[in-house]
KEMIPA-959718 format. One record per residue (C-alpha): x negated, y negated, z negated. Coordinates in steps of 0.1 Angstrom, whole numbers, plus 5000, padded with zeros to 4 digits. Each point is the difference from the previous one (the first is absolute). Example, Ala and Ser with C-alpha at 12.3 -4.5 7.8 and 13.67 -1.06 7.14 Angstrom:
! residues 2
487750454922498649665007
END
This chain:
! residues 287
478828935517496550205011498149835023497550365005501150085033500349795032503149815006500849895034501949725014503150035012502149795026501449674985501949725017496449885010499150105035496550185003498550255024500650404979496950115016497549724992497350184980499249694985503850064981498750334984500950064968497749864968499250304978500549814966497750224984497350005019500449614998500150014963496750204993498349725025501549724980498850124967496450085016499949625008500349924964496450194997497249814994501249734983497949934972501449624989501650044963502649705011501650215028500350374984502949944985501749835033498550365017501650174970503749814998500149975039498450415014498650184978503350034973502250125025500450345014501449935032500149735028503649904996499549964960497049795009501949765022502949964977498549894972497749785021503649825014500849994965497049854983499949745033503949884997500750074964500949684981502049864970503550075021498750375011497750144977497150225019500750344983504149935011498549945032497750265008502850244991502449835021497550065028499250354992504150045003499849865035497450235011501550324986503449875023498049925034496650174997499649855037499049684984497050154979499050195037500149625016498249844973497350295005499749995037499449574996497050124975498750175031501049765025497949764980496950244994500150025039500449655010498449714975495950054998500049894965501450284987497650234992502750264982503650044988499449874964499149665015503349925017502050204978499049804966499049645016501849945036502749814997501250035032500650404990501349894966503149765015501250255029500050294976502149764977502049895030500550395006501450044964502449665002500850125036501650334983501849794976501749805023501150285020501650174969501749694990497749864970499249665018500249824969496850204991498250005036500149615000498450004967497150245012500149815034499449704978497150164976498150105031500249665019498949814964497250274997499250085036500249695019501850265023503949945008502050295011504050005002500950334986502450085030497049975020499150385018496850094999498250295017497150204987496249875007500849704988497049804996499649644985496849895005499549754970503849904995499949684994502849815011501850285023503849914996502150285017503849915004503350224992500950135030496350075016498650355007496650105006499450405015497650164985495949965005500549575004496849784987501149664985497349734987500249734980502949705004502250195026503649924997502450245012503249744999503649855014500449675020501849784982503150124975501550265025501150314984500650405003496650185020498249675005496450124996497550205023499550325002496150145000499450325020497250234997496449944999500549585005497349834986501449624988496549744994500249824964502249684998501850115030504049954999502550215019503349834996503750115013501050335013497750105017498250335008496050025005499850375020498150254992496449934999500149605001497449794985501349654988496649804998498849794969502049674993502450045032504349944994501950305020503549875008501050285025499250405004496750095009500050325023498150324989496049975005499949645003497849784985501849624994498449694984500649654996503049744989502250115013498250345009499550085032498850325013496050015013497750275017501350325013502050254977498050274983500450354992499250074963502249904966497549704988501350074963498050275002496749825015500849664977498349835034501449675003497949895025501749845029499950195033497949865030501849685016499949795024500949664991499949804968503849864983
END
């Protein structure tokens, strides 16, 4: 697989606006020659061979990022040579996962401020490191190795703190802003550019089966520990604040807070996962 010219995004299952510049395509190259500038400068004798193993070894983007999965998940049941070459398979079969995984890089340049280049999230973000797992495990399930997703579903929880059922659909511009303790269930979906922070629960009700868990559209912005549980759809452009419990669907440019959340202030107009503001609009009593 090349990565040297710029591969677009195509249509998936995921709904998403075709004309949203913000959707552009990611020139992998381009991205690559930043990443490996990020490594400059680095004069500590401890972390050149981490530089070494982790950029400056590899040749392209997508070789980067499968031998990063594989070093991350490889253990005494997978070893990480077996593993990075498993991943490397899946790329070659659905390139579209090495264009998402590259479009989150950017997402996260754009979004966190203490990301001062790509090299940062790319080597030490675990947020980034579990949903480009979860892409890989996602792939599996879909061709039928379940057996094998579960096990890398299981790695990356154990290593992540990050829980991610890999039937779970994810978008692209995917950003988890520390990780710690996000639990997405199996039949959730999140469209693409959706900001997550730490302790949100995308989950069921109780032990209900089939399409029991919500369904994330584009640009929501969901506060850390905050849980969404059932069902349920937050619309385009929702912010959930920090700490509240969503039961029911949150309409498109709404902000919602509270136990159980409760809408507040007047709707907006921007995506807030873009803005990471999770300020509460101006309102006019107290709960």
């Amino acid at each position: 697989m090349s990565d040297t010219s710029t591969i677009s995004f195509p249509d998936s299952r995921l709904r998403r606006p075709v004309a949203d510049p913000t959707l552009s395509a990611v020139d992998q190259r381009r991205l690559w020659d930043e990443l490996a500038q990020g490594c400059e400068g680095c004069g500590d004798p401890l972390v050149r061979g981490l530089l070494a193993t982790g950029i400056r070894n590899h040749a392209t983007f997508a070789n980067a990022l499968a031998a990063l999965i594989g070093r991350k998940l490889g253990d005494r049941s997978v070893a990480d040579d077996a593993l990075s070459e498993l991943v490397t398979e899946v790329f070659v079969a659905d390139p579209e996962i090495v264009a998402a995984a590259a479009a989150d890089l950017v997402a996260i340049r754009e979004r966190d401020p203490a990301t001062a280049n790509y090299a940062t999230p790319f080597l030490f973000f675990k947020g980034y490191h579990a949903v480009q797992s979860h892409r890989v495990a996602h792939w599996l399930w879909q061709s039928g190795r379940r057996h094998l997703a579960l096990h890398l579903q299981s790695r990356a929880s154990e290593l992540f703190a990050v829980d991610i059922h890999p039937a779970a659909r994810l978008g692209r511009r995917i950003l988890l802003d520390h990780g710690t303790g996000i639990v997405i269930g199996e039949t959730s979906v999140l469209e693409d550019d959706v900001s997550l922070l730490q302790g949100v629960t995308l989950g069921g009700t109780g032990k209900n089966v089939g399409d029991r868990h919500p369904k994330v559209r584009r640009g929501v912005l969901i506060g850390a520990g905050a849980k969404i549980l059932g069902n349920i759809e937050l619309g385009e452009g929702a912010k959930v604040g920090a700490g509240s419990i969503v039961l029911e669907s949150v309409p498109p440019f709404t902000t919602v807070v509270g136990n159980p959340a409760r809408p507040v202030g007047t709707r907006h107009s921007s995506l807030p996962a873009f803005t990471m503001d999770q300020m509460l609009p101006p309102i006019d009593y107290m709960i």
